[in-house]
C-alpha positions in Angstrom: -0.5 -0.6 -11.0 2.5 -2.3 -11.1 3.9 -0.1 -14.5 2.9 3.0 -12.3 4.5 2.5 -9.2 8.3 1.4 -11.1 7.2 4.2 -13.7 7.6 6.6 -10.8 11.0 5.4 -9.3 10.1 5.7 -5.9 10.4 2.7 -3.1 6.8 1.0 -3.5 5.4 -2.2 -1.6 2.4 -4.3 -2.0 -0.2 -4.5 0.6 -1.5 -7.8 1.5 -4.3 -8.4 4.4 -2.2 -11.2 5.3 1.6 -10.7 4.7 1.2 -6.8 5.2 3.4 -4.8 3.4 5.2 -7.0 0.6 8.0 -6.2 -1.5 7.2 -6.7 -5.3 10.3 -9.5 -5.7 8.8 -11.4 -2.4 7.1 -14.7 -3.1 4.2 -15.3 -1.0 1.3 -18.2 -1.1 -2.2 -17.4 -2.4 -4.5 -16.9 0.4 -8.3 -15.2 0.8 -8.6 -12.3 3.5 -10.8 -10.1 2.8 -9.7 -6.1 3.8 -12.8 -5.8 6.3 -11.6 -8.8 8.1 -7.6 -7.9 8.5 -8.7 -4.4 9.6 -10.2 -6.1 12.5 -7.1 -8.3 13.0 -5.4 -6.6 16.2 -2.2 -9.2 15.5 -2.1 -7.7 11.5 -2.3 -4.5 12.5 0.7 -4.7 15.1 2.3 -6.3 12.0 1.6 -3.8 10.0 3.1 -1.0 12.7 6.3 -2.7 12.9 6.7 -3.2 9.5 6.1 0.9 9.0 8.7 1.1 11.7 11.6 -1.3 10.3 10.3 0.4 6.9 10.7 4.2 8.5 7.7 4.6 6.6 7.1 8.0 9.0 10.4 9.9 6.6 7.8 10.2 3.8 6.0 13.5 3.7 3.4 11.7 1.5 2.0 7.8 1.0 0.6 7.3 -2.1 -2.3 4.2 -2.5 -2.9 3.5 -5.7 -6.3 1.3 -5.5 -8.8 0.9 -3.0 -9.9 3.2 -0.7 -10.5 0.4 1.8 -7.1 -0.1 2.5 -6.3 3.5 3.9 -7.2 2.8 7.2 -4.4 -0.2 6.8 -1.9 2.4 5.5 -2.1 4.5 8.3 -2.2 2.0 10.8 1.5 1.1 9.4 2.0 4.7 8.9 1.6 5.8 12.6 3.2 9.5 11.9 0.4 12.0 11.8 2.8 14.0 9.3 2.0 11.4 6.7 -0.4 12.1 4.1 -1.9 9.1 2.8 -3.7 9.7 -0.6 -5.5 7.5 -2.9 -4.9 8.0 -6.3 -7.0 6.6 -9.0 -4.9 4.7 -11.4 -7.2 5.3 -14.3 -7.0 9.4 -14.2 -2.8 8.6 -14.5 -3.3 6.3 -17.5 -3.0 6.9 -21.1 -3.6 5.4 -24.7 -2.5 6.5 -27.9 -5.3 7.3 -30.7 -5.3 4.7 -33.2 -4.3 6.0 -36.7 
């Protein structure tokens, strides 16, 4: 994922269900929160809304998640701008190999 979002040259993040949204150079501390369990979070998801806010994640026409469909809802809850189209791309449909020989 990582090779795909610099490959595209675009401003990218990492979402964490504890940190929120992360940026790539940021170190952070392992920790276990699964996605069901942040989406019920009410204090994550007013983290997440004011990092889309000091982000200005709402000047994007389009959001693209490359993973998980589970973490939309967490995407759009940072999102807050219904003129936002979160889409989840599948990864393995923009990957390629080269033929041996």
């Amino acid at each position: 994922w990582r090779s795909h979002a610099e490959q595209s040259g675009r401003p990218w993040f990492i979402l964490s269900t504890k940190y929120g949204l992360v940026h790539p150079s940021q170190p952070i501390k392992n920790y276990n929160v699964p996605v069901s369990t942040a989406c019920r979070d009410s204090q994550f998801l007013e983290l997440l809304k004011r990092q889309g806010r000091e982000l200005n994640l709402g000047q994007f026409d389009r959001i693209v998640l490359l993973d998980w469909e589970r973490f939309l809802p967490l995407i759009e809850e940072a999102v807050q701008d219904l003129n936002v189209q979160c889409v989840l791309q599948n990864t393995s449909i923009l990957s390629y190999s080269k033929r041996a020989g």
